[in-house]
DSSP file (Angstrom, degrees, kcal/mol; ACC not computed):
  #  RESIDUE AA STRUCTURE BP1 BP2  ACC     N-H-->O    O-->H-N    N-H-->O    O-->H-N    TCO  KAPPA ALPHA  PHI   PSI    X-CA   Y-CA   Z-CA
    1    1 A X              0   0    0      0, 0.0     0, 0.0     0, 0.0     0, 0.0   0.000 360.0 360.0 360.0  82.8   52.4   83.7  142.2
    2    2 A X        +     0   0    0      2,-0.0     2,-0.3     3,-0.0     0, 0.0   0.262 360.0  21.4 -97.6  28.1   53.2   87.3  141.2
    3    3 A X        -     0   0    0      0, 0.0     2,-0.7     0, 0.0     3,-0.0  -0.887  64.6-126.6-102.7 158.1   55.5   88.4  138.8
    4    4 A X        -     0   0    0     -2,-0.3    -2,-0.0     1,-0.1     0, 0.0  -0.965  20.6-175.9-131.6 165.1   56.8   86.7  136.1
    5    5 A X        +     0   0    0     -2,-0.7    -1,-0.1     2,-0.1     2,-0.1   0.384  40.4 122.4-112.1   3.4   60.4   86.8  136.1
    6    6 A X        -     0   0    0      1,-0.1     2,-0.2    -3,-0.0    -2,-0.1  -0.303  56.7-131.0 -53.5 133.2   61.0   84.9  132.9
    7    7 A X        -     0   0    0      1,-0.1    -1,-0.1    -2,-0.1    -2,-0.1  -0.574  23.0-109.4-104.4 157.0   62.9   86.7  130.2
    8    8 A X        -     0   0    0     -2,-0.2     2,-0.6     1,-0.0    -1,-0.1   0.065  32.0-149.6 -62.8-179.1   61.7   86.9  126.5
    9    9 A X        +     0   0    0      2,-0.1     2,-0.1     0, 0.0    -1,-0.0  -0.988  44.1  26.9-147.1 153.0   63.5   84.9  123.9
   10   10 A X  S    S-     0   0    0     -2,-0.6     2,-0.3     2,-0.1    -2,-0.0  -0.431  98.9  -2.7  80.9-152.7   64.3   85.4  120.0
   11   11 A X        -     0   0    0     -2,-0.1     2,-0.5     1,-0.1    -2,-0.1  -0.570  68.7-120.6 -77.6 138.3   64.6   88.3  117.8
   12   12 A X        -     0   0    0     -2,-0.3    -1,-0.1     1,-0.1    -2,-0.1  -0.618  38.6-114.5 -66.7  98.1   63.9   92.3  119.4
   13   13 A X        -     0   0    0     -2,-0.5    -1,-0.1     1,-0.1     2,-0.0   0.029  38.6-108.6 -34.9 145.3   61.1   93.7  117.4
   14   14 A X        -     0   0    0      1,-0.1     3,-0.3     4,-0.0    -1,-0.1  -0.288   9.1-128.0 -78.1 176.4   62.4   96.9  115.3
   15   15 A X  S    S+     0   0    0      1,-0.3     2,-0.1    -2,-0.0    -1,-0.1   0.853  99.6  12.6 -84.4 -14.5   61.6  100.3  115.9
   16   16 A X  S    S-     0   0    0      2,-0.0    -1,-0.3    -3,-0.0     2,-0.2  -0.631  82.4-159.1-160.3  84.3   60.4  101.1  112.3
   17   17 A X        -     0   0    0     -3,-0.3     2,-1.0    -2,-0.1    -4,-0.0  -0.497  23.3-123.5 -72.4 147.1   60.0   98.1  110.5
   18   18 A X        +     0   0    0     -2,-0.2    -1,-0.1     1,-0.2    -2,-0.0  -0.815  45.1 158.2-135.7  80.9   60.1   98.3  107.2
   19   19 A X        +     0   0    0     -2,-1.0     2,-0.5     2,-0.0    -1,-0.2   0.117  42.4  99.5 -97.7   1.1   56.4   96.6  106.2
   20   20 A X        -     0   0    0      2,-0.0     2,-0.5     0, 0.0    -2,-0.0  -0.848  52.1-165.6-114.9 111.2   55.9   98.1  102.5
   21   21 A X        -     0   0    0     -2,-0.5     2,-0.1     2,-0.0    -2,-0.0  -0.907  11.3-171.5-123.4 137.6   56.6   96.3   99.7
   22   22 A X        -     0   0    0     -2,-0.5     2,-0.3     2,-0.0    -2,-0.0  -0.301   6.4-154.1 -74.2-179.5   57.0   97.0   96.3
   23   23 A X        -     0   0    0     -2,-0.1     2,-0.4     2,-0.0    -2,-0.0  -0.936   6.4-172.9-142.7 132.8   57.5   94.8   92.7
   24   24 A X        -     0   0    0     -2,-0.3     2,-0.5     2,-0.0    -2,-0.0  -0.986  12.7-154.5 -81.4 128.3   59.0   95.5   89.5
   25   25 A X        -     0   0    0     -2,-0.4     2,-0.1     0, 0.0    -2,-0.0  -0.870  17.8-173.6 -97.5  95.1   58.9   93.6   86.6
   26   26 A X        -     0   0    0     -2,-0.5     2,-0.1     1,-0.1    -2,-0.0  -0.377  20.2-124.6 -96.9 173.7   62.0   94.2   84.2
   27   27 A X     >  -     0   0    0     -2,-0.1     4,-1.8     1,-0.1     5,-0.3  -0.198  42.6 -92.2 -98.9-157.1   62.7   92.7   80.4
   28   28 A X  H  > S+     0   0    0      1,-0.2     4,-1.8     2,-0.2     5,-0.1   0.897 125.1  49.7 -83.1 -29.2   66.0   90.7   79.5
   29   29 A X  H  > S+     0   0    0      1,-0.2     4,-2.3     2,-0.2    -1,-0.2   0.811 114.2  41.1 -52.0 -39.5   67.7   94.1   78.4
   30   30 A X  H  > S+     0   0    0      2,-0.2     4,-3.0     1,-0.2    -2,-0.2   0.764 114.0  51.8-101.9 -24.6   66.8   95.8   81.2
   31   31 A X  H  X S+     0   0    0     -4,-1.8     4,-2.6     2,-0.2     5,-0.2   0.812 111.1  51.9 -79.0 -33.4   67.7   92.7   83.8
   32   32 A X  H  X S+     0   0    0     -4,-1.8     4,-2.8    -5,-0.3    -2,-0.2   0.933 108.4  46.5 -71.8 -29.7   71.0   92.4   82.3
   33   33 A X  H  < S+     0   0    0     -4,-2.3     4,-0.4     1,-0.2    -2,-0.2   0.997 115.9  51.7 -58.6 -48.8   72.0   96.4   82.6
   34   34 A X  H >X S+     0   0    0     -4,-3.0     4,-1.6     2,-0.2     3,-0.7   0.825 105.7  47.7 -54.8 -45.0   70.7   96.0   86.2
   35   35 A X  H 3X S+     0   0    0     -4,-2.6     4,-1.4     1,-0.2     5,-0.2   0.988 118.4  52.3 -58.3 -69.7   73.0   92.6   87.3
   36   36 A X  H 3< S+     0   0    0     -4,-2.8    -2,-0.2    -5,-0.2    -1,-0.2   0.588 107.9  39.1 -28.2 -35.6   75.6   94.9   85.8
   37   37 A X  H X> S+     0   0    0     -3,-0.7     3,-1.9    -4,-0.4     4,-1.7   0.849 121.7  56.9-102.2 -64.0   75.1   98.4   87.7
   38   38 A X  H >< S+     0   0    0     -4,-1.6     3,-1.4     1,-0.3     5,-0.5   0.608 112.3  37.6 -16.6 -86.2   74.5   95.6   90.9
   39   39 A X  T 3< S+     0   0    0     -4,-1.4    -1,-0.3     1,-0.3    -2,-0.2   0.088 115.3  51.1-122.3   1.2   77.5   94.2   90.4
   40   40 A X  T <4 S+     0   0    0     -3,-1.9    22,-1.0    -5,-0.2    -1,-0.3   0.213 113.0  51.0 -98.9 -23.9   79.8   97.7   89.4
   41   41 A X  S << S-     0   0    0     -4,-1.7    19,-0.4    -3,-1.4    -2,-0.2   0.285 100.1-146.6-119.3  23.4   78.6   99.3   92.4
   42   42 A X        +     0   0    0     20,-0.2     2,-0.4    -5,-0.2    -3,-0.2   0.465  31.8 164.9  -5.4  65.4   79.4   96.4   94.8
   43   43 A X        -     0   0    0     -5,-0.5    -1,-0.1     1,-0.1    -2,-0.1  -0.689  49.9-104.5 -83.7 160.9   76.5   96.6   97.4
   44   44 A X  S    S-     0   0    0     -2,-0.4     2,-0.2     4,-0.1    -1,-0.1   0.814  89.4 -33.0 -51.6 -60.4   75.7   93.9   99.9
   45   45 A X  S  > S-     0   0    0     -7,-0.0     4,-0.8    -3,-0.0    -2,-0.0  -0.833  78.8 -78.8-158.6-171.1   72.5   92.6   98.1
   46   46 A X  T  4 S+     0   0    0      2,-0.2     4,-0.3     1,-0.2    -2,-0.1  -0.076 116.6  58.6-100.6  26.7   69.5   94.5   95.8
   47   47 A X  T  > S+     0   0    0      2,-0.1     4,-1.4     3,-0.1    -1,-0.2   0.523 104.0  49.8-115.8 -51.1   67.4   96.0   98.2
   48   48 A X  H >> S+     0   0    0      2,-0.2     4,-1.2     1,-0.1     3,-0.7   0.946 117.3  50.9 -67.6 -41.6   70.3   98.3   99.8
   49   49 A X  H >X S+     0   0    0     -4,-0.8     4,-1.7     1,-0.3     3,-0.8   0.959 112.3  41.3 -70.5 -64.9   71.0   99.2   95.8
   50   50 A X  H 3> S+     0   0    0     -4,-0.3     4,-0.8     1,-0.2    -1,-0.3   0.529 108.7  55.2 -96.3  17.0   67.9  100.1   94.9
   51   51 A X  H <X S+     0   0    0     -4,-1.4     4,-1.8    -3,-0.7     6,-0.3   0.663 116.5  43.8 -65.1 -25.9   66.8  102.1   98.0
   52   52 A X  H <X S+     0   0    0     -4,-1.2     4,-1.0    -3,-0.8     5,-0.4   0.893 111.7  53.9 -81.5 -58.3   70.0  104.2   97.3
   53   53 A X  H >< S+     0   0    0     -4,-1.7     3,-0.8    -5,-0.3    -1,-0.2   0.932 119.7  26.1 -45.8 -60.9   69.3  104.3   93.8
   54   54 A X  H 3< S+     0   0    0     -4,-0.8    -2,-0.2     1,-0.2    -1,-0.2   0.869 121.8  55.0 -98.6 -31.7   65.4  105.8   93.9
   55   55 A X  H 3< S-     0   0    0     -4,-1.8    -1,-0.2    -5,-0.1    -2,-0.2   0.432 117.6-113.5 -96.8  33.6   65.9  107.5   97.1
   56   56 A X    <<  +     0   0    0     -4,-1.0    -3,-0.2    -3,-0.8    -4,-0.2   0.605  59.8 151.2  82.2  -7.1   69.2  109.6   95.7
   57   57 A X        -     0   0    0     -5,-0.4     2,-0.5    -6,-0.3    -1,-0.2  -0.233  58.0 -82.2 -61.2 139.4   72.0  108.0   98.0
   58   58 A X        -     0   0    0      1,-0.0     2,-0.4     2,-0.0    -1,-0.1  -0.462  40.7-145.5 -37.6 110.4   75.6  107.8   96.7
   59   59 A X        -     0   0    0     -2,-0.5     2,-0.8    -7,-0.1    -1,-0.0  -0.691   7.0-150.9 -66.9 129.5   76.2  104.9   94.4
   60   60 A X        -     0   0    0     -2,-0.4     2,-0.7   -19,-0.4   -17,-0.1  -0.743  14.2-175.9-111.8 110.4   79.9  103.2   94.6
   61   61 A X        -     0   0    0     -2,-0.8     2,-0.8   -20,-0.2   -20,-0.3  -0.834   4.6-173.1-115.6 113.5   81.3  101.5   91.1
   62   62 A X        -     0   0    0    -22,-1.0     2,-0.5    -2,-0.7   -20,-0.2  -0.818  14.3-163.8-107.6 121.8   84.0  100.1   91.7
   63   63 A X        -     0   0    0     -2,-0.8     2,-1.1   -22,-0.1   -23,-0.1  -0.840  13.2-151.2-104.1 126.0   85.7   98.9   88.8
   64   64 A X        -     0   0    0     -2,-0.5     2,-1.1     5,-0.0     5,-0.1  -0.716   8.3-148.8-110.8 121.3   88.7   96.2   90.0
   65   65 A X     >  -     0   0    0     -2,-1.1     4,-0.5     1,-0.2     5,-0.2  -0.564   4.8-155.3 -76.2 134.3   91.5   96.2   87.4
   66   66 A X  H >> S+     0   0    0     -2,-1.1     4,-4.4     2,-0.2     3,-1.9   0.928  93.6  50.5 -61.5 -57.1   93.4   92.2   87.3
   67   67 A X  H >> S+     0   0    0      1,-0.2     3,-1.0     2,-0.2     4,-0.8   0.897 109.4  44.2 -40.4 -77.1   96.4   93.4   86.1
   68   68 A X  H 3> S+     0   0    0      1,-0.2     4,-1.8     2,-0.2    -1,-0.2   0.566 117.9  50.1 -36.7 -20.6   96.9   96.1   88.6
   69   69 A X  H <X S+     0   0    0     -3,-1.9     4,-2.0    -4,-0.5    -1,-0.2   0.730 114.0  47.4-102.9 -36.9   95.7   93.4   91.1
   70   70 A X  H << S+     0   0    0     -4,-4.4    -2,-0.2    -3,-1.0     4,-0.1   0.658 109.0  50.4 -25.3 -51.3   98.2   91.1   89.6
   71   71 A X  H  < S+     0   0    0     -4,-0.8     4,-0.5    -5,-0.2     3,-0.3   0.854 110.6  46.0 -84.6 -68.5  100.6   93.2   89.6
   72   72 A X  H  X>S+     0   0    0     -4,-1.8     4,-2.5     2,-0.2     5,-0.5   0.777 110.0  59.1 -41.5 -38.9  100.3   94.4   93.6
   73   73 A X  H  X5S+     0   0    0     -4,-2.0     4,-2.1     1,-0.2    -1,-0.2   0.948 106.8  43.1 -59.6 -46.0  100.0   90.8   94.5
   74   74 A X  H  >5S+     0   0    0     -3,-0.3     4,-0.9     2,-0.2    -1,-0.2   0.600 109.0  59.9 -82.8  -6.2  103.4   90.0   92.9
   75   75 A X  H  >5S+     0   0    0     -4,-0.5     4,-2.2     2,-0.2     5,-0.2   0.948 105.2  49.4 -85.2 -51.2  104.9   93.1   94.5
   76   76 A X  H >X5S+     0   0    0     -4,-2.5     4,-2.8     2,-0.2     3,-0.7   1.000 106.7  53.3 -40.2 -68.3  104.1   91.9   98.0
   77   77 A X  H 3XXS+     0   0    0     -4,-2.1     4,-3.9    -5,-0.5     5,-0.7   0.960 110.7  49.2 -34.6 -47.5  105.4   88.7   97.5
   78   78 A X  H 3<5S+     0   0    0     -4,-0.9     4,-0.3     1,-0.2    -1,-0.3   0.895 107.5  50.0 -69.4 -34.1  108.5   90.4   96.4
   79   79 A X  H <X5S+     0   0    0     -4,-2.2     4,-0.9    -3,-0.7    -2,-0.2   0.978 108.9  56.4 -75.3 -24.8  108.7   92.6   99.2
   80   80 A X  H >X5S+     0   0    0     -4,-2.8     3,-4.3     1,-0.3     4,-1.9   0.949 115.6  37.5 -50.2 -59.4  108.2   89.3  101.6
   81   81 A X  H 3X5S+     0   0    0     -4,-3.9     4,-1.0     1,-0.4    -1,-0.3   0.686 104.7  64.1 -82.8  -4.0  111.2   87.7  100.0
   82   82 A X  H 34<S+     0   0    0     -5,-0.7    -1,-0.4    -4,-0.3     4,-0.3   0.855 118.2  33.8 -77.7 -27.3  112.9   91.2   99.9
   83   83 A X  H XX S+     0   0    0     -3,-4.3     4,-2.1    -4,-0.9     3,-1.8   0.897 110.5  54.1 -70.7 -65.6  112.5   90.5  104.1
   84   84 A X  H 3X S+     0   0    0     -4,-1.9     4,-0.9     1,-0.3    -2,-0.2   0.715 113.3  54.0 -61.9 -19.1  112.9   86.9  104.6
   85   85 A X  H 3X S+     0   0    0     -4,-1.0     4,-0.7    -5,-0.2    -1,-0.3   0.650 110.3  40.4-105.6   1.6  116.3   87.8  102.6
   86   86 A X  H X> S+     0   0    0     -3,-1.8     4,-2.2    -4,-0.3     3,-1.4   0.948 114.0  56.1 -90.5 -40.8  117.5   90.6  104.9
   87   87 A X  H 3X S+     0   0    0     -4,-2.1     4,-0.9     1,-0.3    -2,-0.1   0.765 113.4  46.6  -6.9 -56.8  116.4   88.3  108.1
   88   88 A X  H 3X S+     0   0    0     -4,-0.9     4,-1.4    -5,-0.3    -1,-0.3   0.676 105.7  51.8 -76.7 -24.6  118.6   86.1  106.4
   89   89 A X  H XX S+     0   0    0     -3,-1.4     4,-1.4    -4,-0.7     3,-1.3   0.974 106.8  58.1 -81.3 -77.5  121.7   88.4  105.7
   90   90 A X  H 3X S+     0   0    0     -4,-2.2     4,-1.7     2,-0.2     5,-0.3   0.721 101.8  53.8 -28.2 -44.1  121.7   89.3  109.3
   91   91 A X  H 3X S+     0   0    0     -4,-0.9     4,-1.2     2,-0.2    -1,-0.2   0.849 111.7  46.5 -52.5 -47.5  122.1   85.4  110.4
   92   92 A X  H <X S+     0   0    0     -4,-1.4     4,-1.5    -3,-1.3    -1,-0.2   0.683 107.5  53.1 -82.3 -11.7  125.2   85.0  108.2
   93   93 A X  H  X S+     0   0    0     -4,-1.4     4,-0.6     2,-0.2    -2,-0.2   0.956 118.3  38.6 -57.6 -59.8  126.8   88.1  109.2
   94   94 A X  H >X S+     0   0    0     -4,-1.7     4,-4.1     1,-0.2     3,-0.9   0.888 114.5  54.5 -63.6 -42.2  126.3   86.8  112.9
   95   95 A X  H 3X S+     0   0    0     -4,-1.2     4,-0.7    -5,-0.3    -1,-0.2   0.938 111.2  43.0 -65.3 -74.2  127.1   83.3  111.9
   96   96 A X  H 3X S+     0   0    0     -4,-1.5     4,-0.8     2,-0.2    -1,-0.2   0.319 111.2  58.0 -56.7  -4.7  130.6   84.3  110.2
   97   97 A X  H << S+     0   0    0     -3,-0.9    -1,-0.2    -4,-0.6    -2,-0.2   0.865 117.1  34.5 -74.9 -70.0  131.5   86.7  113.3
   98   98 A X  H  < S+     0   0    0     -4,-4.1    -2,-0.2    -3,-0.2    -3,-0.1   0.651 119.5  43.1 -90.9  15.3  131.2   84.1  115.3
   99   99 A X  H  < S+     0   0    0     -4,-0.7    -1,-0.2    -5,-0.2    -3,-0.2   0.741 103.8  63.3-110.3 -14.8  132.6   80.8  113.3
  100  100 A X  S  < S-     0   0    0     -4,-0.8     2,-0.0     1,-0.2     0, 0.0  -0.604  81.6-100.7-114.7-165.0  135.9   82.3  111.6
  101  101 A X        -     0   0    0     -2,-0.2    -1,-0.2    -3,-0.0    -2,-0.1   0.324  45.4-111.2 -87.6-162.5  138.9   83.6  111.8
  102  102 A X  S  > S+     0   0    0      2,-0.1     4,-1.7     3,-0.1    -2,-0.1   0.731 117.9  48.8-103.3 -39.1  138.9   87.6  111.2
  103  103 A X  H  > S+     0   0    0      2,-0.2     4,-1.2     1,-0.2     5,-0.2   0.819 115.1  45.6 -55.6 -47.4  140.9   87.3  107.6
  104  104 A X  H  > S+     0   0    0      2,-0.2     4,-1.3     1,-0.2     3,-0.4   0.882 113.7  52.7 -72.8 -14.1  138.4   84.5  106.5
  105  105 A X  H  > S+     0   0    0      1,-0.3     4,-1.8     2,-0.2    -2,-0.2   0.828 101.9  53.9 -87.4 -27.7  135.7   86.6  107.7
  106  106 A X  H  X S+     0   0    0     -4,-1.7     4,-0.9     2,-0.2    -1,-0.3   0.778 103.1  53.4 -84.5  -5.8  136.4   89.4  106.1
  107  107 A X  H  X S+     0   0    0     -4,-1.2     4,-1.0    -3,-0.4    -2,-0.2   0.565 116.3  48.8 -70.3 -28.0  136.6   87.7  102.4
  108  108 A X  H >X S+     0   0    0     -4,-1.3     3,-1.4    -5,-0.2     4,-0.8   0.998 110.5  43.6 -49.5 -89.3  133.1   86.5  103.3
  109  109 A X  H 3X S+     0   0    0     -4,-1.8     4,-3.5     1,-0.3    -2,-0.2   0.557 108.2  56.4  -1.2 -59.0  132.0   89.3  104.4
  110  110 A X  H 3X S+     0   0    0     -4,-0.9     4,-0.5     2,-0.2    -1,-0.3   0.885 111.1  49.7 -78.4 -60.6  133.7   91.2  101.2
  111  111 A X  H X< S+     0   0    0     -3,-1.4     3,-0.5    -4,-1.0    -2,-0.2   0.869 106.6  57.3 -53.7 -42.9  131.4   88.5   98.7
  112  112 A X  H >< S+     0   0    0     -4,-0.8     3,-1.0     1,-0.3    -2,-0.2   0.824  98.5  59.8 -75.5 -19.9  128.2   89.3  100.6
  113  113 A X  H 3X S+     0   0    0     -4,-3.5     4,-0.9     1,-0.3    -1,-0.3   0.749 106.1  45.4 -76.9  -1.6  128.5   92.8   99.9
  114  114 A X  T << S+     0   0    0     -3,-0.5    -1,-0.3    -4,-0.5    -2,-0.1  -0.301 110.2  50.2-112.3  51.9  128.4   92.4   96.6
  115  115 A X  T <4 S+     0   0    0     -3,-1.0    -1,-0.2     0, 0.0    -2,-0.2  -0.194 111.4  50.4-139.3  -6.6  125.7   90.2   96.5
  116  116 A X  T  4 S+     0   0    0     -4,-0.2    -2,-0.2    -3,-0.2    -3,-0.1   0.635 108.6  57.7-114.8 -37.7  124.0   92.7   98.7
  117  117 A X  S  X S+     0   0    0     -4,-0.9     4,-0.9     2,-0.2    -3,-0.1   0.537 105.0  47.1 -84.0 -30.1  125.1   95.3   96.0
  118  118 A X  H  > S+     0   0    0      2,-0.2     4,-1.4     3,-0.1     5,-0.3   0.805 110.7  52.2 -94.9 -55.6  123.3   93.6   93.1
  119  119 A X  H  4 S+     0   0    0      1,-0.2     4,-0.3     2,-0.2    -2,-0.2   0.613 102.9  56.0 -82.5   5.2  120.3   93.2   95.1
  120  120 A X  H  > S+     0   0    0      2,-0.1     4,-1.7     3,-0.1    -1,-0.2   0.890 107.8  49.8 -73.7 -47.4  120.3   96.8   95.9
  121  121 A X  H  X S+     0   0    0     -4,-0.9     4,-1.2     1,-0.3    -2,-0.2   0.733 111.1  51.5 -57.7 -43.9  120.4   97.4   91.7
  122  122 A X  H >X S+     0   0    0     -4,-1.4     4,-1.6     2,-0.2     3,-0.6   0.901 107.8  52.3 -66.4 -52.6  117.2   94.8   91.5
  123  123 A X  H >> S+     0   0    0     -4,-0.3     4,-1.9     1,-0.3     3,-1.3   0.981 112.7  50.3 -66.8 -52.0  115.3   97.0   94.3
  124  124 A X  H 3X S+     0   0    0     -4,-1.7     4,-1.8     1,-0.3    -1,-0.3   0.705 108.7  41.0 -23.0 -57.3  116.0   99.8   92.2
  125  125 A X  H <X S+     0   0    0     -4,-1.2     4,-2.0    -3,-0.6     5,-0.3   0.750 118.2  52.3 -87.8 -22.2  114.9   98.8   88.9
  126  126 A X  H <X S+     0   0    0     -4,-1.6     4,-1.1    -3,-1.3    -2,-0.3   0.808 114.2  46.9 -66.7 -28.6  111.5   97.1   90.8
  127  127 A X  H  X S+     0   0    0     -4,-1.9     4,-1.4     2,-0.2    -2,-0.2   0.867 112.2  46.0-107.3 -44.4  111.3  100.4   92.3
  128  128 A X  H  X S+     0   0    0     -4,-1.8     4,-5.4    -5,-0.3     5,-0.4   0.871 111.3  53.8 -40.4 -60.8  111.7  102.2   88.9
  129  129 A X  H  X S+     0   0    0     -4,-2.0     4,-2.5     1,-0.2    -2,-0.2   0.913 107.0  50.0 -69.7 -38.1  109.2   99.9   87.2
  130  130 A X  H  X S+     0   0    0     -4,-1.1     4,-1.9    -5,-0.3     5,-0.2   0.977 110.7  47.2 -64.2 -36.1  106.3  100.5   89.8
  131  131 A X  H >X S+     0   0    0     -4,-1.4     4,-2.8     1,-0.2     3,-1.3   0.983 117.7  45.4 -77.3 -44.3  106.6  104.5   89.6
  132  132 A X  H 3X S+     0   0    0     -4,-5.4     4,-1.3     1,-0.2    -1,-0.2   0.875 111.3  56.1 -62.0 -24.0  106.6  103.8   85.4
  133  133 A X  H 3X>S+     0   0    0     -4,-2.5     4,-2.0    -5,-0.4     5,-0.6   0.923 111.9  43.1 -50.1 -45.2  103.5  101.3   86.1
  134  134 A X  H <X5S+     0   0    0     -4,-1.9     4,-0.7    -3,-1.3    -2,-0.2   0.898 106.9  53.7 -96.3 -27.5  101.8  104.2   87.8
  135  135 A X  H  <5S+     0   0    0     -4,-2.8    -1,-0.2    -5,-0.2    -3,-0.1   0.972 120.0  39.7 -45.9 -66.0  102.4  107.2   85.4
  136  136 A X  H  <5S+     0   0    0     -4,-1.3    -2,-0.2    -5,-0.2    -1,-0.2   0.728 129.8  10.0 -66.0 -27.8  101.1  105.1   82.8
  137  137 A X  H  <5S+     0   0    0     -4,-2.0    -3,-0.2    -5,-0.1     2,-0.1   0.745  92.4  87.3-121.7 -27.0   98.3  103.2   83.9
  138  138 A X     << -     0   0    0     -4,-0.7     2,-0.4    -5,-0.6     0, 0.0  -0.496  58.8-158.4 -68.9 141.0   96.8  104.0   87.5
  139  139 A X              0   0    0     -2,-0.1    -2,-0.1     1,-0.1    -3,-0.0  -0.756 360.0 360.0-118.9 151.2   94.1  106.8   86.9
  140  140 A X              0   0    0     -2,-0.4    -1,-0.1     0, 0.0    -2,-0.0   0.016 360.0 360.0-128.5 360.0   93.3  108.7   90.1
């Protein structure tokens, strides 16, 4: 029968596998600094850390502030509802066009801008408070 036409199966040997291993032994001092600089420099697991580490590669610590994350979290939320309420503004504009008279519609009309006017003054002072959030506390 000659050839065989079967194909291989499982994982593709590498081209430069990576066969050498070393061991360190650290004390309780020295295991806690390490989970620390691990865990400040947020890489994937502790093999990519400490190749980077002895062989000179960038290290990345990334420090994540709560507040600040806190903070952002609740400012999105506010811009959603800052949408869902213009989304909404538009619908009752449409809606009052077409369900009154032109006298009631404008006295409608006449309330929602000043309701529209007050929640311009709210973007404002949100808008105020973020730039005084970042002068004071965001480092770059």
């Amino acid at each position: 029968m000659g050839k065989d036409t079967r194909t291989r199966t499982g994982r593709k040997p590498k081209n430069d596998p990576a066969d050498y291993k070393y061991s360190f032994r650290l004390n309780a001092a020295e295991k806690t600094k390490f989970d620390r600089l691990l865990a400040e420099s947020g890489a994937r697991d502790r093999t990519l850390f400490i190749k980077k580490a002895v062989f000179g590669g960038t290290l990345k610590v990334v420090k994540v502030d709560k507040v600040t994350m806190d903070y952002y979290v609740r400012l999105t939320e506010f811009y959603r509802q800052f949408q869902a309420v213009g989304n909404n503004y538009n619908q009752v504009v449409r809606s009052i066009r077409n369900n009154f008279g032109e006298k009631r519609a404008m006295a409608l009309l006449y309330r929602l801008e000043k309701s529209n006017l007050e929640l311009i003054l709210v973007c404002r002072k949100v808008m105020a408070l973020t730039e005084e959030y970042q002068r004071k506390w965001l480092q770059r």
